[in-house]
N, C-alpha and C positions, 0 to 999 in steps of 0.2 A: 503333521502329516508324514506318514512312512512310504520310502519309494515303494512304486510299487510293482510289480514281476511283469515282464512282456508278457502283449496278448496276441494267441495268432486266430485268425480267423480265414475263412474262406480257400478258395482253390488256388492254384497257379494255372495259369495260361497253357493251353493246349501248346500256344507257340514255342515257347520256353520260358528259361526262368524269369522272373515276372518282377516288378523293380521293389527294392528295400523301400516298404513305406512307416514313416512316423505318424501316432495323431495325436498332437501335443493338446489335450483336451482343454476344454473351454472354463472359466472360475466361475459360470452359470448355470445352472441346470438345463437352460435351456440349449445355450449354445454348445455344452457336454454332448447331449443326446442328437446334435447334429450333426458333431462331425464325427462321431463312431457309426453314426446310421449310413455317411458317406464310407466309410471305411470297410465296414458290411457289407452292401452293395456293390463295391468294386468287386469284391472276390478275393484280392491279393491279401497274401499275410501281412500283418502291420503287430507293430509295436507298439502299446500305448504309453504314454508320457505325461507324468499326473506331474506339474511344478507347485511349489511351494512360494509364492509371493512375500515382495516385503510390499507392505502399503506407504514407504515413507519414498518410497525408489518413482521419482514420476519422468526424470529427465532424459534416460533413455527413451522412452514412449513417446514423451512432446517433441523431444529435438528428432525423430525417425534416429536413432541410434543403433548397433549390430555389437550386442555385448548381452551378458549376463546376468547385471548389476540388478536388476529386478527381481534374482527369485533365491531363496536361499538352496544352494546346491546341496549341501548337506542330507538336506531332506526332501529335495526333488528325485525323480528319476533320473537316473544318472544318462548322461548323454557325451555319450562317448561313441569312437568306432568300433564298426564299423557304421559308417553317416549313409545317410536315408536318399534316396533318389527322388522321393517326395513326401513332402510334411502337407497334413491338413490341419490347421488351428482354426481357432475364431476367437475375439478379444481385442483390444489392444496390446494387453501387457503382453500377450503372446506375441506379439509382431516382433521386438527387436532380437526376442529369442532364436525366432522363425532365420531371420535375415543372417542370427549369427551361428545357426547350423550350417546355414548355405557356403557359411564361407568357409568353412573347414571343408568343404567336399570341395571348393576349389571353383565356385557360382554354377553349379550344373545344379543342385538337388531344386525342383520344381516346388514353387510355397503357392497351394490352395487355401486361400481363405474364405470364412463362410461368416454373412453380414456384411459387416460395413467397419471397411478398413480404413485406418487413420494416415497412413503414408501415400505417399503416392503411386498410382496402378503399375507406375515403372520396375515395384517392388517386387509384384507378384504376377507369378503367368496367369491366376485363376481368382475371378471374384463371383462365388454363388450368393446372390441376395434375392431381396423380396421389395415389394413395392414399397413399404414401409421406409426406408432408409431413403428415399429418391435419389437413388446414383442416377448420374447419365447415363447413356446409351454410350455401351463403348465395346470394343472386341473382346478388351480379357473379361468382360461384365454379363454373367448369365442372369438375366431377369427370369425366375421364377415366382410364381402366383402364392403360395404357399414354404413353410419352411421345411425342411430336412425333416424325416421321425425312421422311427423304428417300426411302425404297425403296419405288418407284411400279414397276408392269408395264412400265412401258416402260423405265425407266432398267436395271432388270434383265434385258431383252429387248435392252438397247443391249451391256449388258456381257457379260453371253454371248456374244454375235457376237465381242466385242475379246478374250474370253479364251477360248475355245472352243481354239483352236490349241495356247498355252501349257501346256492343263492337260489335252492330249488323252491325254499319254504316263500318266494318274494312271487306277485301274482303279474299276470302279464295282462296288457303292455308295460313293459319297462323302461323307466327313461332314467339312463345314468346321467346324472348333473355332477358338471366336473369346473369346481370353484377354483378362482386363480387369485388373483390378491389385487393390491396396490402397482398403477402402474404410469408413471408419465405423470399429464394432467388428471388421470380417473383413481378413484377411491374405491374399494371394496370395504366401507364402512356399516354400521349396522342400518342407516336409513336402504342404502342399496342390497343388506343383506334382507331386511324385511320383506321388500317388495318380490324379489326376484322367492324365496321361501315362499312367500301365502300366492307366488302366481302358480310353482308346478307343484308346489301340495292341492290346488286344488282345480288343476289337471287334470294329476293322478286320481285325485280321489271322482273328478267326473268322469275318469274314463273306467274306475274298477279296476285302475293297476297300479304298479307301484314307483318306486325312487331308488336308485342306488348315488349314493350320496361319494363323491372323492372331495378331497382336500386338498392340496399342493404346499410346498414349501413358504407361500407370500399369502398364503391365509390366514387373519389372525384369528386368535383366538374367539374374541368377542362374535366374532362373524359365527364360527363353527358351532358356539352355544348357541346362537340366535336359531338356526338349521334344526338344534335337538328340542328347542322350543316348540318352533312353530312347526315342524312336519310331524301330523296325526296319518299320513296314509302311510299304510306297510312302508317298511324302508329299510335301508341299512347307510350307517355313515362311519365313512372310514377318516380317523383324525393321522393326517402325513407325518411320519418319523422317518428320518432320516438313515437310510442304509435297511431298511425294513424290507425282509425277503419275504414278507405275506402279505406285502401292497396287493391289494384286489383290483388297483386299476386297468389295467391290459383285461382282467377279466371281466371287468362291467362293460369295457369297450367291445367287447366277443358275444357278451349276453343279453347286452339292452338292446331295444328296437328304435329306440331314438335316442337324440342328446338333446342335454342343454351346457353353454358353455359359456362361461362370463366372457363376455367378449377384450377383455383386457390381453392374453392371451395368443399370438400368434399360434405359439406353436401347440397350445392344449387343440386350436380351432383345425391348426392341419392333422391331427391326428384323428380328430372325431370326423373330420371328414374321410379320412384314408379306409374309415368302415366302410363307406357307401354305405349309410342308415342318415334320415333324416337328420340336419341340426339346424337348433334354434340357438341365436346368438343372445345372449342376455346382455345387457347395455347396462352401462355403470354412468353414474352422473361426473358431469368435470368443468372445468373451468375456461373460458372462451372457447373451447373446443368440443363442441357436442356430437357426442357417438351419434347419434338420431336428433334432426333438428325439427323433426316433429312431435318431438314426443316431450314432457316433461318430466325430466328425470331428477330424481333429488340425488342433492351433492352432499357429503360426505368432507367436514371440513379436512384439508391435512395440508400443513405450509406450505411444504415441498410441493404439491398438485398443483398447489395455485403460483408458485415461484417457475416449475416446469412449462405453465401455460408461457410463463411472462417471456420463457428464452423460447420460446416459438414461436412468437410473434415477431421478439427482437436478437435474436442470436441468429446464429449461423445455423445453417440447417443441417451441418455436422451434429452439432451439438445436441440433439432430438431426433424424431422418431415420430412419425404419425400414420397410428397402428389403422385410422379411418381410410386409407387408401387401399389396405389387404380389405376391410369392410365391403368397403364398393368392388373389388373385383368378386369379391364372391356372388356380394346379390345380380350381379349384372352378368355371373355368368349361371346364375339360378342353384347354387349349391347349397347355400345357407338360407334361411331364414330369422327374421327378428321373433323374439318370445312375443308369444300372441298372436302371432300370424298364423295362416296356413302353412302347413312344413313343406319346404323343398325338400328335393329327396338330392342326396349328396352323390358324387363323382368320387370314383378313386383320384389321388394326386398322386400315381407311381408317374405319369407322366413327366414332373418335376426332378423326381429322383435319377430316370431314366436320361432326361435330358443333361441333368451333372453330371453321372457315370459317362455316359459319351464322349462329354466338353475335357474329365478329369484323362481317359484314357486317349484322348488325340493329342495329349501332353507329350504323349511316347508313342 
């Protein structure tokens, strides 16, 4: 990994000048596109800060440590002064990073973290999370319904225009199905990739419209041939590469009239709802913990799914994640629907966003 050049974004404060912000980005895709979507959204210029990990470095992170030893400096972003008045990470490994920028500014520079922190809340002024992780109820602890994204009216009013052309030849209704992978106790294997294939291939084909197909980084292979197998109605399917500047995604989200979304997935789920267009959750089979306890879902063997059930039942509930709690806030607040059901029609979640930029600027 090559450091990589600051980024600035957005305004400065009518007030004045507006504080030095770092976003020491996340080593997930998902939690990446969170805290840059925070970063966005405040307005203020930031810096971004790509680190370079060692996987062998785990003692700083266990013991709450304020050092370096975790990421190879060489080939990180350099961090150096002038130091940042507030850093937003998410991670673990990022935390003793986070802790040991703070201390060269002398404990003033404010640490936003987004998810679910491993130290204690003493560490940091701001925790934006989601149901999924069960923190308490506590003051530095913003509960939000949904995760952090990037899909604002305009960026999907830009993408339309760029893909409007490409996906003219595709008949309407459209329903972009946006596949996620392995996750937890659930498997996105080819029994779960079957069913959920021949449920909106013939959807589409009874409604006389079509499929725009995404992929993501945790979909494998097997799954994506399964999709080129069984979908016979018009379609198009985009296989994910990495760093690829003609990802269609943003524009099936601009173009379709409804989703389908494997429901493994937080954050693919907050983005398709951010359309305000119908979504249906697609449920994936898993092991003591069933997405839908009505329904019979086939499981998809994989060890790790069924070892992750076992520290959920018996680990610390640090330790996991149970994505079924984002589930039930959505149905209960009528946003989503299960595939097969009648569609809910979705809600914007700027609300979410709106409520962190808030919490992030009463910082200062």
């Amino acid at each position: 990994m090559s450091p990589v050049e600051p980024v600035q974004s957005g305004l400065a404060d009518s007030g004045g000048k507006p504080p030095v912000v770092w976003l020491v980005t996340g080593y997930r895709a998902g939690e990446r596109n969170q805290v840059i979507a925070l970063g966005e959204a405040l307005g203020w210029p930031f810096e971004l800060k790509e680190l370079d990990y060692r996987s062998t470095e785990f003692r700083t992170s266990l013991f709450r440590g304020s050092d370096l030893r975790g990421i190879r400096q060489d080939s990180s972003s350099p961090l150096v002064a002038p130091w940042p008045d507030l850093v937003i990470s998410a991670g673990m490994r990022n935390e003793p990073v986070c802790r040991w920028i703070r201390d060269q500014q002398g404990g003033t520079t404010r640490i936003v973290h987004i998810g679910r922190p491993w130290a204690h809340l003493d560490h940091f002024d701001l925790i934006v999370t989601t149901p999924q992780y069960r923190l308490a109820e506590h003051p530095k602890v913003l509960q939000n319904t949904l995760t952090l994204h990037r899909v604002t009216p305009q960026r999907l009013e830009q993408e339309a225009v760029r893909w409007r052309k490409p996906f003219a030849q595709l008949p309407g209704p459209r329903t972009a199905v946006i596949l996620g992978g392995n996750s937890g106790p659930y498997t996105l294997g080819p029994k779960n990739a079957h069913a959920i294939a021949q449920q909106v291939n013939a959807q589409a084909r009874q409604r006389g419209g079509s499929l725009m197909i995404s992929t993501s980084a945790r979909t494998s292979p097997a799954v994506i041939d399964i999709f080129e197998r069984e979908i016979s109605a018009p379609h198009v399917l985009y296989r994910w590469r990495p760093e690829d500047t003609e990802n269609p995604y943003f524009g099936m989200l601009a173009l379709c009239d409804d989703l389908v979304v494997t429901a493994d997935s937080i954050s693919m789920l907050s983005e398709a709802c951010a359309t305000g267009k119908p979504v249906w959750m697609a449920p994936l089979g898993g092991y003591g913990y069933l997405m839908r306890e009505d329904r019979d879902i086939p499981v998809d063997f994989r060890l790790s799914a069924w070892s992750y059930s076992l520290m959920m039942r018996w680990g610390h509930p640090r330790l996991s994640r149970d994505i079924r709690l984002v589930h039930q806030r959505l149905l209960e607040q009528g946003r989503v629907a299960w595939l097969g059901e009648p569609p809910a029609v979705s809600v914007s979640s700027s609300d979410d966003m709106e409520r962190a930029v808030a919490r992030v600027r009463a910082l200062f």
